[in-house]
LUMGULO-287126 format. One record per residue (C-alpha): residue in three letters; y, z, x. Coordinates in pm, 1 decimal, padded with zeros to 6 digits, always signed. Example, Ala and Ser with C-alpha at 12.3 -4.5 7.8 and 13.67 -1.06 7.14 Angstrom:
2
[rec ALA; [-00450.0; +00780.0; +01230.0]]
[rec SER; [-00106.0; +00714.0; +01367.0]]
//
This chain:
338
[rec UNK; [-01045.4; -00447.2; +01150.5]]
[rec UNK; [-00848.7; -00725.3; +01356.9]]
[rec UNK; [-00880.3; -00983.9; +01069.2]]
[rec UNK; [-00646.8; -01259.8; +01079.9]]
[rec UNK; [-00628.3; -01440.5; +00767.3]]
[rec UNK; [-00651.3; -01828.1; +00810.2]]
[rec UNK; [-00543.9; -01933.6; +00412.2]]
[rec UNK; [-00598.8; -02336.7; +00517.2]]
[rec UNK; [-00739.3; -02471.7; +00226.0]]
[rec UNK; [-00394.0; -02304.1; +00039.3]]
[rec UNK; [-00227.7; -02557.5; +00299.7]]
[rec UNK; [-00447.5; -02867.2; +00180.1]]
[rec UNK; [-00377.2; -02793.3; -00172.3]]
[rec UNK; [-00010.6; -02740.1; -00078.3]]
[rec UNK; [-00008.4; -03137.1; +00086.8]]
[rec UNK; [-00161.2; -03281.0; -00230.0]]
[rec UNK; [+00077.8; -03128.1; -00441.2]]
[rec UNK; [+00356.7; -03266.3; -00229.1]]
[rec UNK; [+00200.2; -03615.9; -00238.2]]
[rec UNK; [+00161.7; -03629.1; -00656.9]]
[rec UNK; [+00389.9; -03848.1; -00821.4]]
[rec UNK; [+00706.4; -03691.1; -01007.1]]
[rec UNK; [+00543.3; -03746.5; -01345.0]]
[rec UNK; [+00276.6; -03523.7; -01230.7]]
[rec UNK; [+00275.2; -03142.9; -01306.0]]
[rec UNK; [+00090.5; -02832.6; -01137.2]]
[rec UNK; [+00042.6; -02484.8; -01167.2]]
[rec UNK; [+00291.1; -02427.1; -00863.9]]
[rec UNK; [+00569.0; -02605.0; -01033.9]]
[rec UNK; [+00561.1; -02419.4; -01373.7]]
[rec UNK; [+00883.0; -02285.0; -01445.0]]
[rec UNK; [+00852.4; -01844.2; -01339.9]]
[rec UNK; [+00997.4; -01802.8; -01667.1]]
[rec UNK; [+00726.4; -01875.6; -01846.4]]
[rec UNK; [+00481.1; -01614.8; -01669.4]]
[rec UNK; [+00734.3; -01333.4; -01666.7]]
[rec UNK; [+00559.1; -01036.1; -01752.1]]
[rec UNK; [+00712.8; -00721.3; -01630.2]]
[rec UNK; [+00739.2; -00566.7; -01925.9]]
[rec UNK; [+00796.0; -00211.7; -01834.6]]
[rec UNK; [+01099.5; -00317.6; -01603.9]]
[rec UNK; [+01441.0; -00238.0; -01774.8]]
[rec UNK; [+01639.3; -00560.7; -01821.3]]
[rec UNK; [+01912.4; -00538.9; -01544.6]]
[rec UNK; [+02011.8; -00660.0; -01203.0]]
[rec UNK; [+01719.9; -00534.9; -01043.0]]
[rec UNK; [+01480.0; -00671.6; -01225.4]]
[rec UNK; [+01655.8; -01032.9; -01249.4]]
[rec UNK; [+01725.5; -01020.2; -00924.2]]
[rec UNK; [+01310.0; -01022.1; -00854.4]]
[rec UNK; [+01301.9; -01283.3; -01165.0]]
[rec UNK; [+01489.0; -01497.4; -00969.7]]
[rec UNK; [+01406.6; -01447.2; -00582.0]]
[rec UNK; [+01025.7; -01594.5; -00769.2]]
[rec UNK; [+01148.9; -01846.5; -00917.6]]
[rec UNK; [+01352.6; -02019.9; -00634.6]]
[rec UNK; [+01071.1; -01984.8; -00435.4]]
[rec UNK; [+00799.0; -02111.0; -00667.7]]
[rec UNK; [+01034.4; -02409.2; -00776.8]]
[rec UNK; [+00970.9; -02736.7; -00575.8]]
[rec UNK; [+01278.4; -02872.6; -00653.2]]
[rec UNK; [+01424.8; -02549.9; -00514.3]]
[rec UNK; [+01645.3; -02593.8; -00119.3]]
[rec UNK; [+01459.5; -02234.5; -00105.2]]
[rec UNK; [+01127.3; -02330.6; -00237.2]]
[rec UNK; [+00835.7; -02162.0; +00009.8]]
[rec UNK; [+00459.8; -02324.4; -00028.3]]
[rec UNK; [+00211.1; -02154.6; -00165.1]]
[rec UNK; [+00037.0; -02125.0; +00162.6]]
[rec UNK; [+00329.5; -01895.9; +00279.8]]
[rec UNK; [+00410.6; -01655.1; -00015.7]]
[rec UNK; [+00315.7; -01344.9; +00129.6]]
[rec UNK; [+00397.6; -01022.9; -00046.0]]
[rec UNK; [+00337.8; -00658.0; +00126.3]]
[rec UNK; [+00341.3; -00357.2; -00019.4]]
[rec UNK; [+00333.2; +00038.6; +00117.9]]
[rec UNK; [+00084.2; +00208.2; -00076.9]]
[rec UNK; [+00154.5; +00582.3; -00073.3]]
[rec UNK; [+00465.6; +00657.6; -00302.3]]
[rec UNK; [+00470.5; +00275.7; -00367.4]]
[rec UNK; [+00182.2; +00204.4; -00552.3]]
[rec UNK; [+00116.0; +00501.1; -00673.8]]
[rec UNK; [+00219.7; +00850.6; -00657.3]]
[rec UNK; [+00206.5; +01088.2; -00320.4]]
[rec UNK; [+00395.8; +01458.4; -00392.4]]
[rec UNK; [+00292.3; +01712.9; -00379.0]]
[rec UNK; [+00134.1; +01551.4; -00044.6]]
[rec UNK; [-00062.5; +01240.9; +00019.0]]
[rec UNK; [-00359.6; +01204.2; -00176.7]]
[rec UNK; [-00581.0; +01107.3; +00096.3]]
[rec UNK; [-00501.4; +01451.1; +00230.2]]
[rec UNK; [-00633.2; +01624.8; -00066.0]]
[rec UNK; [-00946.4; +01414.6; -00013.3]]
[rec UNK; [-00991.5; +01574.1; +00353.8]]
[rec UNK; [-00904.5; +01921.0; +00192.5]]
[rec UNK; [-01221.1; +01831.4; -00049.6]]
[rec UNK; [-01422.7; +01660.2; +00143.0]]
[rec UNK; [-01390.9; +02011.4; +00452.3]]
[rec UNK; [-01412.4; +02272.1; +00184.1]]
[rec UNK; [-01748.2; +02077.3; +00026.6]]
[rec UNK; [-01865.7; +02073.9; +00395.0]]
[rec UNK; [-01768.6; +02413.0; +00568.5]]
[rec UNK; [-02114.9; +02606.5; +00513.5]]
[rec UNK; [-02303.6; +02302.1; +00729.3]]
[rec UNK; [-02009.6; +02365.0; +00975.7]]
[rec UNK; [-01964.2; +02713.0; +01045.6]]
[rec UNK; [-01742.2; +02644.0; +01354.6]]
[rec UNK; [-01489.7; +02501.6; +01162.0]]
[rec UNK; [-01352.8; +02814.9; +01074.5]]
[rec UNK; [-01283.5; +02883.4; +01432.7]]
[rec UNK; [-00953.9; +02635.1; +01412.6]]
[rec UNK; [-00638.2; +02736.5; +01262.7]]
[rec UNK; [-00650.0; +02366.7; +01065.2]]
[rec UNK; [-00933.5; +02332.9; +00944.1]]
[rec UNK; [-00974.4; +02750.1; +00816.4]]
[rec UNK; [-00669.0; +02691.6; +00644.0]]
[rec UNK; [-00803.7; +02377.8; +00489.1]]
[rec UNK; [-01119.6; +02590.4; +00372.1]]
[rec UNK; [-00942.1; +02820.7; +00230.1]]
[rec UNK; [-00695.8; +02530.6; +00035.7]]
[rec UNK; [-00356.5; +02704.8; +00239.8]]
[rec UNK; [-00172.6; +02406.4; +00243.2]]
[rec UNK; [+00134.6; +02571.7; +00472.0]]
[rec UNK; [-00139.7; +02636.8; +00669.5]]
[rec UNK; [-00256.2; +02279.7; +00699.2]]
[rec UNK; [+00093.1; +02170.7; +00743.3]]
[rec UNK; [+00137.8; +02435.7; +01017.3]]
[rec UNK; [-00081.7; +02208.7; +01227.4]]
[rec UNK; [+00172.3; +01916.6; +01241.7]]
[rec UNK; [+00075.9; +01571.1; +01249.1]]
[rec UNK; [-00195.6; +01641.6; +01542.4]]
[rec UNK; [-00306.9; +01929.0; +01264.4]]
[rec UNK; [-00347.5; +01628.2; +01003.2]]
[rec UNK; [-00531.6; +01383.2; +01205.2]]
[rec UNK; [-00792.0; +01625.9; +01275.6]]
[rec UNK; [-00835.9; +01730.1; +00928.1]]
[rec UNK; [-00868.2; +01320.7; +00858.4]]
[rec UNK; [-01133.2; +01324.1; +01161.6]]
[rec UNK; [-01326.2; +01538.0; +01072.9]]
[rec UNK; [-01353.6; +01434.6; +00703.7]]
[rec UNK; [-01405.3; +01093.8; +00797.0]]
[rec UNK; [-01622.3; +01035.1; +01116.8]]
[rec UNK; [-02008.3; +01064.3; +01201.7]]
[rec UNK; [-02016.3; +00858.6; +00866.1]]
[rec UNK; [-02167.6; +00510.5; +00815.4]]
[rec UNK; [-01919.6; +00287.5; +00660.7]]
[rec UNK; [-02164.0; +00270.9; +00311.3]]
[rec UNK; [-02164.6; +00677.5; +00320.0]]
[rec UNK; [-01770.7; +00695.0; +00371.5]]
[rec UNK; [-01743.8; +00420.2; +00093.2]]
[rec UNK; [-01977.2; +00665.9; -00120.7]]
[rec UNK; [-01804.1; +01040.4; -00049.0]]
[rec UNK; [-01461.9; +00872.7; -00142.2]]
[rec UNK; [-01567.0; +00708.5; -00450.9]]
[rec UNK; [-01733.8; +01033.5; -00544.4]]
[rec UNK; [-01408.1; +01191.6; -00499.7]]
[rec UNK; [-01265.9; +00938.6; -00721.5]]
[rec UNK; [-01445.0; +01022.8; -01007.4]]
[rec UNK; [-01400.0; +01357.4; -01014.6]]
[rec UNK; [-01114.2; +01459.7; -00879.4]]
[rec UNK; [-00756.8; +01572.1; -01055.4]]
[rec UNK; [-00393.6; +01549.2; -00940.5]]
[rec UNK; [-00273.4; +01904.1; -00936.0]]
[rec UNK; [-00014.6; +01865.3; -01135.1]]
[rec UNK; [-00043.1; +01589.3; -01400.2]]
[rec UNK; [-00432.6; +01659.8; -01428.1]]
[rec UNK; [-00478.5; +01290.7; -01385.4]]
[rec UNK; [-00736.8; +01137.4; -01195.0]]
[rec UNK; [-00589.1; +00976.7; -00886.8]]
[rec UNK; [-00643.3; +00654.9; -00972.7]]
[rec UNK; [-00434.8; +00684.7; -01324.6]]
[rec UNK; [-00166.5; +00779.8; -01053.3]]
[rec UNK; [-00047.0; +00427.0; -00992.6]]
[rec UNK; [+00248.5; +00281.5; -01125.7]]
[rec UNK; [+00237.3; +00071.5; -01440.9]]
[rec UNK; [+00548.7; -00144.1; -01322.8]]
[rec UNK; [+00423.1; -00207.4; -00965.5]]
[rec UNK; [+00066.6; -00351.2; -01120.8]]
[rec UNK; [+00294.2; -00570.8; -01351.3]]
[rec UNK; [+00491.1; -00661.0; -00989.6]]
[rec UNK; [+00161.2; -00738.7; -00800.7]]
[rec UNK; [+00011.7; -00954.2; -01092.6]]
[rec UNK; [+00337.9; -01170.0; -01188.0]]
[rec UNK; [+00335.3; -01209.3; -00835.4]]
[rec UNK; [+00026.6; -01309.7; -00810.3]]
[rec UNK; [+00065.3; -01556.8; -01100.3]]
[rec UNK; [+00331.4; -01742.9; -00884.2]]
[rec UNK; [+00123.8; -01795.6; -00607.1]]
[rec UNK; [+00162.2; -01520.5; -00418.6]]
[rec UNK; [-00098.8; -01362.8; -00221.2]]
[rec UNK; [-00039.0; -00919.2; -00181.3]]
[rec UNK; [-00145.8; -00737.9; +00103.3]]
[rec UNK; [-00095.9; -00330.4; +00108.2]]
[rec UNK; [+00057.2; -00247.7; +00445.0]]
[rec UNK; [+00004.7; +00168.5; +00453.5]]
[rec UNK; [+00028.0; +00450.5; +00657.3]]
[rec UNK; [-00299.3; +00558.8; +00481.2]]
[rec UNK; [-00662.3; +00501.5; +00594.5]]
[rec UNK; [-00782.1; +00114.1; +00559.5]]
[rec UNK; [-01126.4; +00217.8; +00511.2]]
[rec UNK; [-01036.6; +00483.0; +00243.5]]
[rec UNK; [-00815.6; +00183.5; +00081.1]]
[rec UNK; [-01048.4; -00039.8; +00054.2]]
[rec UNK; [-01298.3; +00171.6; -00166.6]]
[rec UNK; [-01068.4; +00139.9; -00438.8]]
[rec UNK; [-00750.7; -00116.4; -00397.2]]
[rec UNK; [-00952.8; -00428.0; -00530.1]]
[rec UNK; [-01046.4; -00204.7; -00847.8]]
[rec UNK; [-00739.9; -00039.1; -00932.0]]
[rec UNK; [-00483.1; -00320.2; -00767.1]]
[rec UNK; [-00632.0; -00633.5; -00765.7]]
[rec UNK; [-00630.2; -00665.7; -00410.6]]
[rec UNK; [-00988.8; -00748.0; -00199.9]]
[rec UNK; [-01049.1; -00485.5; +00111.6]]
[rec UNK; [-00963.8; -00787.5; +00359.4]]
[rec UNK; [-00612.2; -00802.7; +00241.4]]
[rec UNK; [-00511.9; -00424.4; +00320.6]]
[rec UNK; [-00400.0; -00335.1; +00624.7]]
[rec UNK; [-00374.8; +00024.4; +00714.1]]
[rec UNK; [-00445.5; +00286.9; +00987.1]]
[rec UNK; [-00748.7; +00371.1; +01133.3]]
[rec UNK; [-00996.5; +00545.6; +01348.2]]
[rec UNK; [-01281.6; +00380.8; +01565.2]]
[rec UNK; [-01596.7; +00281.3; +01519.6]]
[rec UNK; [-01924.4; +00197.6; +01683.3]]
[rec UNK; [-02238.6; -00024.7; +01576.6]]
[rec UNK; [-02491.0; +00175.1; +01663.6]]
[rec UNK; [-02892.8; +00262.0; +01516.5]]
[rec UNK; [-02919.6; +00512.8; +01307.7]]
[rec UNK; [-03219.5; +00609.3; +01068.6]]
[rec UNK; [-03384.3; +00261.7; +01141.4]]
[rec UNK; [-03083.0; +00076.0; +01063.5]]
[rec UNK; [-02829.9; -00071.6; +01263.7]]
[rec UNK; [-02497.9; +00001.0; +01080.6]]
[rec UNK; [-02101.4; +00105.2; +01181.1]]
[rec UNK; [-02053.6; +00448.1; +01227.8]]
[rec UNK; [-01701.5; +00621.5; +01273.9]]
[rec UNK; [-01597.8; +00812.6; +01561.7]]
[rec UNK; [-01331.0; +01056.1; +01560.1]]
[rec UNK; [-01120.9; +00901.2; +01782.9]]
[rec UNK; [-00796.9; +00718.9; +01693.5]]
[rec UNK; [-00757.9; +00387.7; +01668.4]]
[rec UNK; [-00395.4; +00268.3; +01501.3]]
[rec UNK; [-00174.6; +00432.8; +01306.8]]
[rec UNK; [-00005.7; +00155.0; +01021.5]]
[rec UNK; [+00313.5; +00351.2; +00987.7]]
[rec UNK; [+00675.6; +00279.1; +01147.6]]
[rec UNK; [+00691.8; +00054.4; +01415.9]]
[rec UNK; [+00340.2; +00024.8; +01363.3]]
[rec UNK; [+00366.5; -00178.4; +01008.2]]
[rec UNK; [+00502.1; -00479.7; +01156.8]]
[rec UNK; [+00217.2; -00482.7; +01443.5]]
[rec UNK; [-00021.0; -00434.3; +01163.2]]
[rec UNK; [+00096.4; -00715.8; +00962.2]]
[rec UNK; [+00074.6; -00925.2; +01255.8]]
[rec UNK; [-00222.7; -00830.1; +01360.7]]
[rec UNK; [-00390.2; -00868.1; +01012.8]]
[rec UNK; [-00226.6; -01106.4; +00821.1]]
[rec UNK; [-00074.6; -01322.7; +01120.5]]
[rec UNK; [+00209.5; -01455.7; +00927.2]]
[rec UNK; [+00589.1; -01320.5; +00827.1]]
[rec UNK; [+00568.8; -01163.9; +00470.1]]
[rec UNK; [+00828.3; -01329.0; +00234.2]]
[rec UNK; [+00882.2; -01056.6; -00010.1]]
[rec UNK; [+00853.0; -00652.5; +00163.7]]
[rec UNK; [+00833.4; -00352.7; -00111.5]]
[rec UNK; [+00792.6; +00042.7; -00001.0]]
[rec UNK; [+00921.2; +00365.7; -00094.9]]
[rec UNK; [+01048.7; +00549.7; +00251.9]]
[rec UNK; [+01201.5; +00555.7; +00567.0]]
[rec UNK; [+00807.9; +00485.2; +00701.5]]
[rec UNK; [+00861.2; +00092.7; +00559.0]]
[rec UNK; [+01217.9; +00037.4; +00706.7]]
[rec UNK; [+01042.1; -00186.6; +00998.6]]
[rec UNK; [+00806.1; -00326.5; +00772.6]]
[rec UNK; [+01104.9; -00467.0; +00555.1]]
[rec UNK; [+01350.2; -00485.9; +00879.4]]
[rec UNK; [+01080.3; -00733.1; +01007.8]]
[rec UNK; [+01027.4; -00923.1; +00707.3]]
[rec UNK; [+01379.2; -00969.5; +00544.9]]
[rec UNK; [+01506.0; -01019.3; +00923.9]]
[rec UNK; [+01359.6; -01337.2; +00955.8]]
[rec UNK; [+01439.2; -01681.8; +00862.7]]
[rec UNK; [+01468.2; -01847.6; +00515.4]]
[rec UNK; [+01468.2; -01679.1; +00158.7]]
[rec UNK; [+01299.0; -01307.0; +00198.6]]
[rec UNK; [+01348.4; -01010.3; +00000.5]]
[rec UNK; [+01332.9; -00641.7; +00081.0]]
[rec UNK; [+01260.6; -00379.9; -00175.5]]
[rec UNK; [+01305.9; +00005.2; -00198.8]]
[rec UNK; [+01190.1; +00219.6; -00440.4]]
[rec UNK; [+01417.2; +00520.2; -00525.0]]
[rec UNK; [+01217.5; +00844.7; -00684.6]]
[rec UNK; [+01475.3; +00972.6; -00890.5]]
[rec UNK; [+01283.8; +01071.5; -01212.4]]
[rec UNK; [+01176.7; +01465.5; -01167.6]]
[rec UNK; [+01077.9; +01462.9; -01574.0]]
[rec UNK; [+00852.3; +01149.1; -01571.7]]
[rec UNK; [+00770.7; +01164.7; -01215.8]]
[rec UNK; [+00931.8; +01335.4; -00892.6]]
[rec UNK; [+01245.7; +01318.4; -00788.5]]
[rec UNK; [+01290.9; +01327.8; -00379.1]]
[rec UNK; [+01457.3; +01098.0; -00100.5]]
[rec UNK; [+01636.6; +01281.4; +00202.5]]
[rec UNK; [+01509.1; +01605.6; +00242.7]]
[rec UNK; [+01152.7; +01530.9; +00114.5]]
[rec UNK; [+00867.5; +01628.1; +00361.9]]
[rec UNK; [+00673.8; +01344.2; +00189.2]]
[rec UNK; [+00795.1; +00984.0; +00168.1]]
[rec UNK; [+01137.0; +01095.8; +00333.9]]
[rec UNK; [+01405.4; +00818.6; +00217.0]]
[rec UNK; [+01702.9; +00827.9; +00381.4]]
[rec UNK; [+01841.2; +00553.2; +00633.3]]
[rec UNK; [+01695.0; +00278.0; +00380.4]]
[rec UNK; [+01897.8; +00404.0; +00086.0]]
[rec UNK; [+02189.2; +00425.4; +00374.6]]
[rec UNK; [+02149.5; +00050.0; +00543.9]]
[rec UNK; [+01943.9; -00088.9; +00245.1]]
[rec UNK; [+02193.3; -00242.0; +00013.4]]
[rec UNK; [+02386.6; -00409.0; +00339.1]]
[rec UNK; [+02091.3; -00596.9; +00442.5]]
[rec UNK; [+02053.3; -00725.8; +00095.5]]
[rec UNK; [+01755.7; -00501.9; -00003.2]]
[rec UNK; [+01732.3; -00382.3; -00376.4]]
[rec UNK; [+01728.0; -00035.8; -00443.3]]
[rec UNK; [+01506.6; +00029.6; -00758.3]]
[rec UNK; [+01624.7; +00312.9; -00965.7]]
[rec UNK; [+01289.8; +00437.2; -01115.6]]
[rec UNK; [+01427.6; +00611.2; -01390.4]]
[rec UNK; [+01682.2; +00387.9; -01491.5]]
[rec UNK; [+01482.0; +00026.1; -01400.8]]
[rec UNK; [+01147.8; +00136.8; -01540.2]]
[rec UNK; [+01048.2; +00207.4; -01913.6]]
[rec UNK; [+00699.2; +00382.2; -01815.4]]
[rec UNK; [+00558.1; +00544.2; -01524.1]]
[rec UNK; [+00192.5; +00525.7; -01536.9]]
[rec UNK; [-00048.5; +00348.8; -01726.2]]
[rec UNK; [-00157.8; +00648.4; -01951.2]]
//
């Protein structure tokens, strides 16, 4: 998983585009204005302010201009690209995924976590604390090949409903953030997902819903082994843990990964604040972005005293360290696609 992504050719391109003549036009120095397409954000400072960070950067003739090689954009995934109340969605995978597997397992009823996950108690679950969770996520994750993992999740993709909405998980994303990651995108600007969630259970999907290939998400992980197994020699996971992308643990990630400073940060919690600390806190143009659930009748509404996606010191220190706060009720027109 310790990919470090060497974008070179990006660099040669970037060199003959410095050595054109001024007559000479590319796709790097169009004007952003003419591939704005963020149609669902709410004219307003917010939204200009993101119009405008892309433009000064995408301009050559800009002092704040960054080459293509270096636009870097990062993004949580969990309450940032799409939803995660009533509790991370990867969760309710593992709750599946134990439940579909507890006759083969009869043992499993023997721990507090994993009966309660049987039995769909999510107190219960939650009981357990965060050593509670990782089990549950070991044990509905390892002895897998990475092909069968890739398989059970994208079964579970196709069948199963938010609780709530009644949507399938993947209609859970948010219409304005796709807009984000494509007009970004348009500019020049490659995305990474930088999330507290599973890298291998990211990867099933994020190219397909977000655009964005499995070697550009970074995210935590267990380990695993290359080993023989029916004939075949293949990766199997282990249920031991490997790195957890959350925290302090973002900016390791990113370094680890992607090997160079993001120039544009976006999450949703107090679990990003490094991840935009470390990108914003370094030099030249950067920007940091929050968002702010504040829309309980289109979405949820939670910050401080959520147990998921707890914001709190970001909407505190945020707006001093030049960080935009997005208001999702009052900057976006639409929540999700459908």
């Amino acid at each position: 998983m310790k990919n470090v992504f060497i974008l070179c050719f990006l660099g040669i391109i970037s060199f003959l585009v410095g050595c054109k003549t001024p007559d000479e036009t590319s796709d790097s120095q169009v004007s952003i204005l003419t591939k704005t397409n963020l149609e669902t954000w709410n004219q307003g400072a917010n939204k200009e302010a993101i119009e405008a960070f892309v433009q000064k950067t995408t301009d050559p003739n800009s002092p704040d201009f960054v080459p293509e090689k270096s636009r870097i954009a990062v993004f949580d995934n969990d309450g940032t690209l799409w939803a995660e109340q009533p509790f991370y969605f990867q969760l309710a995978y593992g709750i599946d995924y134990v439940k579909k597997e507890a006759t083969n397992h009869p043992e499993w009823s023997k721990d507090p976590v994993l009966k309660a996950a049987i039995d769909g108690d999510l107190n219960g679950i939650l009981a357990g604390g965060e050593k509670g969770l990782i089990e549950l996520v070991m044990k509905s994750h390892s002895g897998m090949t990475e092909d069968e993992f890739t398989q059970n999740v994208a079964s579970w993709l196709g069948s199963a409903k938010h609780p709530e909405t009644g949507k399938p998980y993947q209609q859970m994303v948010y219409q304005p953030m796709l807009e984000l990651l494509e007009f970004l995108r348009e500019n020049g600007y490659k995305t990474f997902i930088v999330s507290g969630g599973g890298i291998d259970f990211l990867r099933v999907w994020a190219e397909e819903v977000y655009g964005i290939p499995p070697y550009q998400v970074v995210g935590s992980s267990i380990k695993s082994v290359y080993e023989e197994k029916d004939g075949k020699m293949v990766i199997v996971k282990t249920p031991e843990l490997n790195f957890i992308d959350d925290k302090t643990g973002k900016p390791v990630g990113i370094h680890q990964h992607i090997g160079m400073k993001p120039i544009i940060a976006v999450g949703n919690s107090d679990g990003d604040f490094q991840m935009l600390e470390y990108t914003t806190g370094a030099e030249g143009p950067r920007l940091g972005i929050l968002l702010h659930h504040t829309d309980a009748e289109r979405e949820f509404a939670y910050d401080s005293l959520s147990h998921i996606g707890q914001l709190k010191r970001g909407l505190v220190e945020g707006p001093s360290r030049g960080w935009l706060i997005i208001d999702m009720a009052k900057d976006w027109s639409k929540i999700y696609p459908q």
